[in-house]
Every structure is written in C-alpha cells, then in structure tokens.
C-alpha positions in Angstrom: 57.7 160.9 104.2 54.5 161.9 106.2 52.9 158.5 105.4 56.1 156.3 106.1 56.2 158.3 109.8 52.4 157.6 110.4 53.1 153.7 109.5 56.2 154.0 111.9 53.6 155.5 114.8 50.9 153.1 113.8 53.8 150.0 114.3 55.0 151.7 117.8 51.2 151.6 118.9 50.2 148.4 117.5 53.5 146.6 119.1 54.2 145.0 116.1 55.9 141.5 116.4 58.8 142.5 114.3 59.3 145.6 116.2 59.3 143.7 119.7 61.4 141.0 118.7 63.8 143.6 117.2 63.7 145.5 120.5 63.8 142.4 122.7 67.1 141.5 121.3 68.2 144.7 121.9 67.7 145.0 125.4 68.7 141.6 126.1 72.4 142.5 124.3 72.3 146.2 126.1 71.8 145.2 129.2 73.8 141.9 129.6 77.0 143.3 128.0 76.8 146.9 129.6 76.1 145.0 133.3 79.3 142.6 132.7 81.4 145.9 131.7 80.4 147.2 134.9 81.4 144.2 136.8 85.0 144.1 135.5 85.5 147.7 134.6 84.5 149.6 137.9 86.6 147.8 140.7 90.0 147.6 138.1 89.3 151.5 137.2 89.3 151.9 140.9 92.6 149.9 142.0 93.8 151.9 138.9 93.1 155.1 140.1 93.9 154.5 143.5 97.0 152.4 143.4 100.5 153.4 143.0 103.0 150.9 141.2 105.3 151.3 138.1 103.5 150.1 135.5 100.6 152.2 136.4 100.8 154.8 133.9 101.9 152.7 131.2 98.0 150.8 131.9 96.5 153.5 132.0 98.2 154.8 128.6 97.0 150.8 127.1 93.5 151.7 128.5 92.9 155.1 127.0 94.3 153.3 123.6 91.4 150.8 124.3 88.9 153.3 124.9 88.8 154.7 121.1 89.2 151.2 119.4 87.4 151.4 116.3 84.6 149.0 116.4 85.1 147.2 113.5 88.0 146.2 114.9 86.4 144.8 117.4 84.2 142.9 115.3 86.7 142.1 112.8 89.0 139.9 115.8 85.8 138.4 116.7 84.8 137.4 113.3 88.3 135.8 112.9 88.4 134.4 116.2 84.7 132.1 115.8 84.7 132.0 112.3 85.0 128.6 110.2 89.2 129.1 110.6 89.0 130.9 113.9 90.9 128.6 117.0 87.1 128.9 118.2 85.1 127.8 115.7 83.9 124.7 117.5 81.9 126.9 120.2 79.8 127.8 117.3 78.8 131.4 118.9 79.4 133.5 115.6 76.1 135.1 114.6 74.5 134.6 118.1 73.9 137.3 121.0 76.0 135.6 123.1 78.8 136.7 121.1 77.3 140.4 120.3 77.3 141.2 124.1 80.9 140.2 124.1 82.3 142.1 122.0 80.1 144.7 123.2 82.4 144.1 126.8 85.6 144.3 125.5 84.3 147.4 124.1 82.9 148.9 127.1 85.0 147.9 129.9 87.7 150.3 128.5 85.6 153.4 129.1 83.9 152.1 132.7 87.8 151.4 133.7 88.7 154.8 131.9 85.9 156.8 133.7 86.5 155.2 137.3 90.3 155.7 137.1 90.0 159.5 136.5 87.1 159.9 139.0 88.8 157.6 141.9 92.4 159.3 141.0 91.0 162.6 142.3 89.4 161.5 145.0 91.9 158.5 146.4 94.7 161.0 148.2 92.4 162.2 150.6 91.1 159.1 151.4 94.1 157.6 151.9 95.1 159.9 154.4 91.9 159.6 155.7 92.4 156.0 156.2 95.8 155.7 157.6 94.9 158.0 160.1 91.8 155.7 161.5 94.0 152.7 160.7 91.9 150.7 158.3 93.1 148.2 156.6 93.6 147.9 152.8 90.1 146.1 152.3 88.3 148.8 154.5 89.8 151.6 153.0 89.2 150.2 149.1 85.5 149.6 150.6 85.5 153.4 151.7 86.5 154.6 148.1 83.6 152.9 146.4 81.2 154.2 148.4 82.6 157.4 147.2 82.0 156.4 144.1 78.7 155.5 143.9 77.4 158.2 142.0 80.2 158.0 139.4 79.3 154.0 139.0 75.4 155.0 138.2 76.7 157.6 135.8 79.4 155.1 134.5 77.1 152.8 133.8 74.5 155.0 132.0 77.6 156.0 129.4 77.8 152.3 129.0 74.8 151.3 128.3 74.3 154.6 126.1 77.6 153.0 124.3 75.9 149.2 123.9 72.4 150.4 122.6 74.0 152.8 119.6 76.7 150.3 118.8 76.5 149.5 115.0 79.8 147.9 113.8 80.4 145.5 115.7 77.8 144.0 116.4 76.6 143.7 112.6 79.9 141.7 112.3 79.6 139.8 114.6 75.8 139.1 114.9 75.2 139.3 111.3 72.0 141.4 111.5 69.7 137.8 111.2 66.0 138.4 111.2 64.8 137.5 114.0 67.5 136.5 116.0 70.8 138.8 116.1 69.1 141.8 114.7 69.4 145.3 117.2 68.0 148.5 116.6 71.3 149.9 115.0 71.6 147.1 112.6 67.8 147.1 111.5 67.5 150.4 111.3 70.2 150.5 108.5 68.9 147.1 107.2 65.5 148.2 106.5 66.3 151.3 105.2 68.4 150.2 102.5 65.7 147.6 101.7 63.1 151.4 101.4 61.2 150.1 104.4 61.2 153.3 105.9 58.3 153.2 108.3 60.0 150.1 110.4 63.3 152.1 110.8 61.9 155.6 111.4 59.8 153.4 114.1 63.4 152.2 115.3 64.7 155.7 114.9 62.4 157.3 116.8 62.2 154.6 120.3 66.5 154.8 120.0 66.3 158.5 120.2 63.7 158.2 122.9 66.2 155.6 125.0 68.5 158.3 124.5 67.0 161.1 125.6 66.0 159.5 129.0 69.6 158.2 129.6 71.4 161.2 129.0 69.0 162.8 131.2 69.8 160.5 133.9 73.2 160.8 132.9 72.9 164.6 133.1 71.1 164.3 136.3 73.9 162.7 138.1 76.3 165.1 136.7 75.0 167.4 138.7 74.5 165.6 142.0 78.2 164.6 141.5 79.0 168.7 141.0 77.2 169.6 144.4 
C-alpha cells in the first residue's frame, strides 16, 4: 500500500498523460453540464419560488421527486434513448461527453431548481411588498429577487458542480468509461482498481478528495455569508 501511494504521488508530480487526459475529461464534463444546470435551473427555481398559481405545489412535489432520481436511471433512459434501438440512435452521441454532460443536466437542474425555490420562497413576500409599494413592474421586481439571490446562486452552483464531479452511474452508462475519451475520475478510479492498478486510482482518489475539500469550503464559506 505504501509503494502503490508513492507511485500515485510520483504520477500527480510527473503529470502523467493518462492522469491529465483522465482529469481533462473530467473538468470538461463538470463544468459544462454543472454551468448548463445553472442556466435552466436558477431562473425556473426562482419563478417557482416566487410565483403563485395552482399547479405550483404539485411542481414543486415533481421536482423534489426529480431531485433523488437514482442515477442509473438516469443513465439507463439515456442508454435506451441513443442506443442502436433508441429513436436517437442516428445522432450517434452514446459513449461521447456530449452525452455524459447531459445526463449530468437532467440530473442537476433538479437540485439548482430545488435549492433556488426554497431560498427565493423565503425571501419573495417581502419583496413583493417591497415592490408593489415603489411600483415596479414584474420584470423589475423578478430582477430585484435575483440580486438577492446572488449568494445562494454561487452556493447553488458549488453543490452542482460537487454533484457532476462525484457522479459515477450515470455517466459510466452512458459514457462507457473508454480510455481515453469518456473516462472521468469516478469511472477510472473504479476501473483501475478492479484491474489492481492501485497507484493510478489512489492518484485519482486523492486530487477528487482534494476538489472536494476546496468546494465545500467555498460552499461552507458562503453559508456563512448567507447566515450574516
């Protein structure tokens, strides 16, 4: 065990190709899917929060639901959808990034939609009020809420990403884990070990810890910015 965790430091120093490549894909996945989430999720989790209609609570009910959907799942209607048989087979996107980052959305945008709803739903009445008393009009005072959520969007957006990077199941359904092309951190790391290659995933292991640690400081950081 001590040698295989000396290889993995010697590989983290030496920026082995592998290593890169592996990590280039996932930052390329990470980042794309988790900034698209953001984009859809944060203005709907804000009309949702804010608005008041009748179907409201049955959306945000569906939403919630969305928010623990197993990823396999995920990755199991994607796999049918582009396979061989799927009706999109002739966009040819199975085992390609393109579709790993979205599947990564439509796992995402749930919990940006589910985190702006509860945080703009505490905050909305007030503003509202606010609002109808200088006489702004709907697009003013929807521009008003956001900047009160700005804070709550950075933080949103960390959970996301923190969500994107650690995905495993998806991902490996969809991507199918191909050297270098569709493998991720997650995916390798379980690849290699199985293989006994424990050096290359301890390596993994210990730069995915390390991109944890620093988001859910940030995370952690805005916290308590938001609780001042």
């Amino acid at each position: 065990m001590q040698t295989a965790l000396q290889k993995a430091i010697a590989l983290i120093l030496s920026a082995d190709r592998e290593l890169m490549n592996i990590l280039g894909t996932t930052a390329r996945m990470t980042l794309m899917s988790s900034l698209l989430a953001l984009l859809i999720g944060v203005p709907l989790g804000i009309l949702l929060g804010s608005a008041r209609f009748r179907a409201r609570q049955a959306l945000v009910v569906l939403n919630r639901t969305l928010m623990g959907m197993p990823p396999v799942v995920c990755g199991l209607l994607f796999y049918m959808l582009f396979s061989g048989v799927g009706p999109f087979r002739h966009l040819h996107a199975l085992f390609t990034v393109r579709l790993m980052v979205l599947a990564q959305v439509v796992l995402i945008t749930p919990i940006v939609i589910g985190s702006m709803e509860t945080f703009a739903a505490g905050v909305a009445p007030q503003l509202r009020e606010t609002a109808r008393g200088l006489l702004f009009s709907r697009g003013k005072t929807f521009a008003l809420l956001v900047n009160e959520c700005v804070y709550p969007i950075f933080s949103t957006y960390l959970l996301g990403f923190s969500r994107a990077i650690a995905e495993v199941g998806a991902v490996a359904m969809v991507g199918g884990a191909i050297a270098w092309k569709t493998n991720v951190m997650t995916t390798a790391i379980m690849q290699y070990t199985n293989r006994g290659n424990f050096s290359l995933g301890i390596a993994l292991g210990i730069i995915l810890l390390g991109v944890s640690l620093v988001v859910n400081a940030l995370f952690s950081l805005m916290q308590w910015r938001l609780s001042r």
